[in-house]
PyMOL CGO cylinders between C-alpha atoms (Angstrom):
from pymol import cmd
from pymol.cgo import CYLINDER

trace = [
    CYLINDER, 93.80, 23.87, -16.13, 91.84, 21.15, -14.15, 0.3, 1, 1, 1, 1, 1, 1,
    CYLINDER, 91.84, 21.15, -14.15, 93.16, 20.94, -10.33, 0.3, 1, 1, 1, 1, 1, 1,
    CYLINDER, 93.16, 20.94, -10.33, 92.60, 18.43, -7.35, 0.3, 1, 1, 1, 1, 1, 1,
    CYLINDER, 92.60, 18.43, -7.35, 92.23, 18.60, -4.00, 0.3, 1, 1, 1, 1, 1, 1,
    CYLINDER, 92.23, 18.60, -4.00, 95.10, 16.12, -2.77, 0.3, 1, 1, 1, 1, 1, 1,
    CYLINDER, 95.10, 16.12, -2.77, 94.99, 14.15, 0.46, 0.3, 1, 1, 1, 1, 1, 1,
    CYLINDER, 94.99, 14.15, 0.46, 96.74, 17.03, 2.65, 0.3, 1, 1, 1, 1, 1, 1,
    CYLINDER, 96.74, 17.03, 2.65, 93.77, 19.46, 1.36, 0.3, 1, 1, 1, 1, 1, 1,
    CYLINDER, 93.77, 19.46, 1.36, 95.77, 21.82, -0.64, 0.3, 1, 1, 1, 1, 1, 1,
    CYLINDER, 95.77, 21.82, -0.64, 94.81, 22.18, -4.63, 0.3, 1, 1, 1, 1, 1, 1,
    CYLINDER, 94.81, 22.18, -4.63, 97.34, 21.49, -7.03, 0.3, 1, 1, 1, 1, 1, 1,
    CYLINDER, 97.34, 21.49, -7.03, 97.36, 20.79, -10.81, 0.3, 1, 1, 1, 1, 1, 1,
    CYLINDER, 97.36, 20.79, -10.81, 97.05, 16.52, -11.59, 0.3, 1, 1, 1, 1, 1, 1,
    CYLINDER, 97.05, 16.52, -11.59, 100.35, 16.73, -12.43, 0.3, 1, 1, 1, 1, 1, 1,
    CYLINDER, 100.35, 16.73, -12.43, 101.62, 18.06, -9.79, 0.3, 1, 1, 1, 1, 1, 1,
    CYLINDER, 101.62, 18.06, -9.79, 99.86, 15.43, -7.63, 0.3, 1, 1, 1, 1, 1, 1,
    CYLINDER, 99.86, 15.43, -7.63, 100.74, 12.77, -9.44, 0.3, 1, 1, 1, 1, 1, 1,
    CYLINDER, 100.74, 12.77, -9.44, 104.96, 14.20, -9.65, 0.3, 1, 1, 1, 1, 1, 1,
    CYLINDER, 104.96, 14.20, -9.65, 104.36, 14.08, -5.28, 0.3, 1, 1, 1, 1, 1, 1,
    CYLINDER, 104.36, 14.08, -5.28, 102.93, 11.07, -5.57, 0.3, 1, 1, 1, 1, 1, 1,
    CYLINDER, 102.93, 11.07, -5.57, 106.24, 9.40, -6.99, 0.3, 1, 1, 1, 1, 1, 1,
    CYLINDER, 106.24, 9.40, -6.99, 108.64, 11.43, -5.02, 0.3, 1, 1, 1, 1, 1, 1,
    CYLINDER, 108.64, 11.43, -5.02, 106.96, 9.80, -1.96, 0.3, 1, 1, 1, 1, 1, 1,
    CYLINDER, 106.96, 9.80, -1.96, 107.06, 6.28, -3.14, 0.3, 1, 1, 1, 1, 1, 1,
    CYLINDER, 107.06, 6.28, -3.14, 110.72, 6.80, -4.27, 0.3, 1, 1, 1, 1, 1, 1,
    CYLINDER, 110.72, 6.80, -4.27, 111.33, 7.72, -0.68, 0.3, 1, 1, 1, 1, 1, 1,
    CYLINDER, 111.33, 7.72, -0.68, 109.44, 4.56, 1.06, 0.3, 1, 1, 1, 1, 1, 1,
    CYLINDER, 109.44, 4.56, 1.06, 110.77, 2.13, -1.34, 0.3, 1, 1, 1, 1, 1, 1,
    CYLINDER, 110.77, 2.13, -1.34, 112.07, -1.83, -0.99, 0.3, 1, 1, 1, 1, 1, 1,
    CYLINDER, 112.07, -1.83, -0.99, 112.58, -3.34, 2.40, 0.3, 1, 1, 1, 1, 1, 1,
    CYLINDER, 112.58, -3.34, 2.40, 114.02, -0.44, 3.59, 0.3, 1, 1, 1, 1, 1, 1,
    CYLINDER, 114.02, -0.44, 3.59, 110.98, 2.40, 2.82, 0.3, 1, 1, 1, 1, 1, 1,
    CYLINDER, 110.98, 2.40, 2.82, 108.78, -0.42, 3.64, 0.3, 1, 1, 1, 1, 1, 1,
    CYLINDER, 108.78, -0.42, 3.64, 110.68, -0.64, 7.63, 0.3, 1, 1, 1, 1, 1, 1,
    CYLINDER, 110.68, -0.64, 7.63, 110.39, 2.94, 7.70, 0.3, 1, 1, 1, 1, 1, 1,
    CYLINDER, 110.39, 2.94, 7.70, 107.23, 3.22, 6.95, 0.3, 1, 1, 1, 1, 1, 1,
    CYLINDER, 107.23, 3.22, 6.95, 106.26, 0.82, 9.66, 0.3, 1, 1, 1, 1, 1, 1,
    CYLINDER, 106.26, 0.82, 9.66, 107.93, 2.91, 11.91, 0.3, 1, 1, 1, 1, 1, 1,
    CYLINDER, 107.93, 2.91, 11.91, 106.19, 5.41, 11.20, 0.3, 1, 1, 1, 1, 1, 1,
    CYLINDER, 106.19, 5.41, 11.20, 103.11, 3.69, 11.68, 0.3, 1, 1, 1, 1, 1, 1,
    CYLINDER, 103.11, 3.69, 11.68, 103.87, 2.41, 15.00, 0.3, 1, 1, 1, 1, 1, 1,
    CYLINDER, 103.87, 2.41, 15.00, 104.36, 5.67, 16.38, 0.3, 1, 1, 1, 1, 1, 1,
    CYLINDER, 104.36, 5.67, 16.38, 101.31, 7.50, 15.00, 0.3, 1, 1, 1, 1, 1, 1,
    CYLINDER, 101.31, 7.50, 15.00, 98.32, 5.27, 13.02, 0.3, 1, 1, 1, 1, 1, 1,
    CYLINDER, 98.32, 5.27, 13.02, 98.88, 2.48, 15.62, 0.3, 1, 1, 1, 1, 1, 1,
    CYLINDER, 98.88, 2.48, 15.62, 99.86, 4.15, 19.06, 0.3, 1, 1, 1, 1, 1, 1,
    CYLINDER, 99.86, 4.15, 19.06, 97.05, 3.51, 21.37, 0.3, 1, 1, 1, 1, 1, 1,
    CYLINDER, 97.05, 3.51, 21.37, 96.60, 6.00, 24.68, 0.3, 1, 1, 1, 1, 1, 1,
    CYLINDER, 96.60, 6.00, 24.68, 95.06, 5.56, 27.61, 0.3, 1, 1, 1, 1, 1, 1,
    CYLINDER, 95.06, 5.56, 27.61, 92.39, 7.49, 29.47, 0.3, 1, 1, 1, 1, 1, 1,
    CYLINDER, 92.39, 7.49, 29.47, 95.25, 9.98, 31.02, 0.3, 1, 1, 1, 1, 1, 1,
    CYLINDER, 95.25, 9.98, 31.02, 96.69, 11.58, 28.08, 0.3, 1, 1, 1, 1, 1, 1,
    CYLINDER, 96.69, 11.58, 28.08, 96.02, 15.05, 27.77, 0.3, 1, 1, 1, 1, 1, 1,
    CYLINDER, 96.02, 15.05, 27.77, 94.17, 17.20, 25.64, 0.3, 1, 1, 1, 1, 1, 1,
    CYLINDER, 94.17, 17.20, 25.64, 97.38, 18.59, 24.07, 0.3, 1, 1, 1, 1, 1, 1,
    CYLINDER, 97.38, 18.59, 24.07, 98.97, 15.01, 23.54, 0.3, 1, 1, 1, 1, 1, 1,
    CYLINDER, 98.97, 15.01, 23.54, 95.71, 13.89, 21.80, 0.3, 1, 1, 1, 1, 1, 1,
    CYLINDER, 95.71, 13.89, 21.80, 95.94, 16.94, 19.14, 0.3, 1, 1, 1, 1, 1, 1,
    CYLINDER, 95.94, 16.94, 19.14, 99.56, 16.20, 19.09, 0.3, 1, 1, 1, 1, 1, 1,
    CYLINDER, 99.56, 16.20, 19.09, 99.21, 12.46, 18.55, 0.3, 1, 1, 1, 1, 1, 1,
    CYLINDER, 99.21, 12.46, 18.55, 96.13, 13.05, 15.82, 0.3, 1, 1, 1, 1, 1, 1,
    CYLINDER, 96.13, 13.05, 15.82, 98.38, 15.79, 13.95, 0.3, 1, 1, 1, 1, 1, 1,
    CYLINDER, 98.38, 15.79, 13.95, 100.97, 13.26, 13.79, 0.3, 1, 1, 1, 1, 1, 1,
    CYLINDER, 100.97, 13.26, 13.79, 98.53, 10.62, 12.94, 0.3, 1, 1, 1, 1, 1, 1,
    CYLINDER, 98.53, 10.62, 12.94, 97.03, 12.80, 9.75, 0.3, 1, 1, 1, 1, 1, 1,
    CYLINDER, 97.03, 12.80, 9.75, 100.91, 13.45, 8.33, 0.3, 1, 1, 1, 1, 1, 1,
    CYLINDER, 100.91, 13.45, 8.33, 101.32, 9.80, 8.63, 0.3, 1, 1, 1, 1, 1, 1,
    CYLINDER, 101.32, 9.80, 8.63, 98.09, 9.10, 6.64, 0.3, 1, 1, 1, 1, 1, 1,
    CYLINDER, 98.09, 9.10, 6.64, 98.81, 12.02, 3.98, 0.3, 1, 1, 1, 1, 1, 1,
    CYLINDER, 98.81, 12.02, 3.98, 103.02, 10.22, 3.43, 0.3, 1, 1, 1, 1, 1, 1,
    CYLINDER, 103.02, 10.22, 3.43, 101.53, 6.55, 3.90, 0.3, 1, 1, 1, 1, 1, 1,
    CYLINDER, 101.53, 6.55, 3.90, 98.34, 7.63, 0.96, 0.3, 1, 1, 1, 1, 1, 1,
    CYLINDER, 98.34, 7.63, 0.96, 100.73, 9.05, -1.49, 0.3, 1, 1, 1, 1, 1, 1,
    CYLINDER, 100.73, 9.05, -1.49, 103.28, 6.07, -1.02, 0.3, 1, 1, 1, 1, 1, 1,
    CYLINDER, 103.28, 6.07, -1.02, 100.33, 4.01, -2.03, 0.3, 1, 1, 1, 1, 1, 1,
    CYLINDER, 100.33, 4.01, -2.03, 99.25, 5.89, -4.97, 0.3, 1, 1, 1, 1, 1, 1,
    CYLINDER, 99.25, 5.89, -4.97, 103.03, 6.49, -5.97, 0.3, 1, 1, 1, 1, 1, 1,
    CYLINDER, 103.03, 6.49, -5.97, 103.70, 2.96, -6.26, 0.3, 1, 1, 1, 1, 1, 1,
    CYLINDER, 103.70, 2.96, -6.26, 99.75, 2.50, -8.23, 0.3, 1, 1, 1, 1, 1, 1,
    CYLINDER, 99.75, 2.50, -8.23, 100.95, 4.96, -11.26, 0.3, 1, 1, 1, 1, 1, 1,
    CYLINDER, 100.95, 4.96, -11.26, 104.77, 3.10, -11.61, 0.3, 1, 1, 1, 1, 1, 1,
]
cmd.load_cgo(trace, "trace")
């Protein structure tokens, strides 16, 4: 059985990817997935700190950042295999 390392870092099957893949997209999807999404965004991939955040908040902010990155790259790919 061939397997692949998916953008979170765990090893599934290509199926099973590819089955996450289109769950996520079903979730983001139209106008409505597409707001959301941007949301999301706004509060992670494009929040910009300042010099005073903490050490804490910036592994905070970067966690959230990553699971932003992991739900935004399987949207993407979702919506490639449709």
């Amino acid at each position: 059985m061939t397997s692949s390392v998916g953008p979170d870092g765990y090893v599934r099957s290509p199926a099973q990817e590819k089955k996450l893949n289109k769950l996520m997209a079903s979730i983001f999807v139209g106008a409505k997935g597409d707001e959301a999404m941007n949301y999301i965004r706004q509060i992670t991939i494009e929040a910009v700190s300042g010099p005073e955040i903490s050490q804490d908040q910036l592994r905070h902010l970067e966690g959230m950042r990553y699971l932003a990155a992991i739900i935004q790259r399987r949207v993407i790919k979702g919506r490639e295999n449709e």
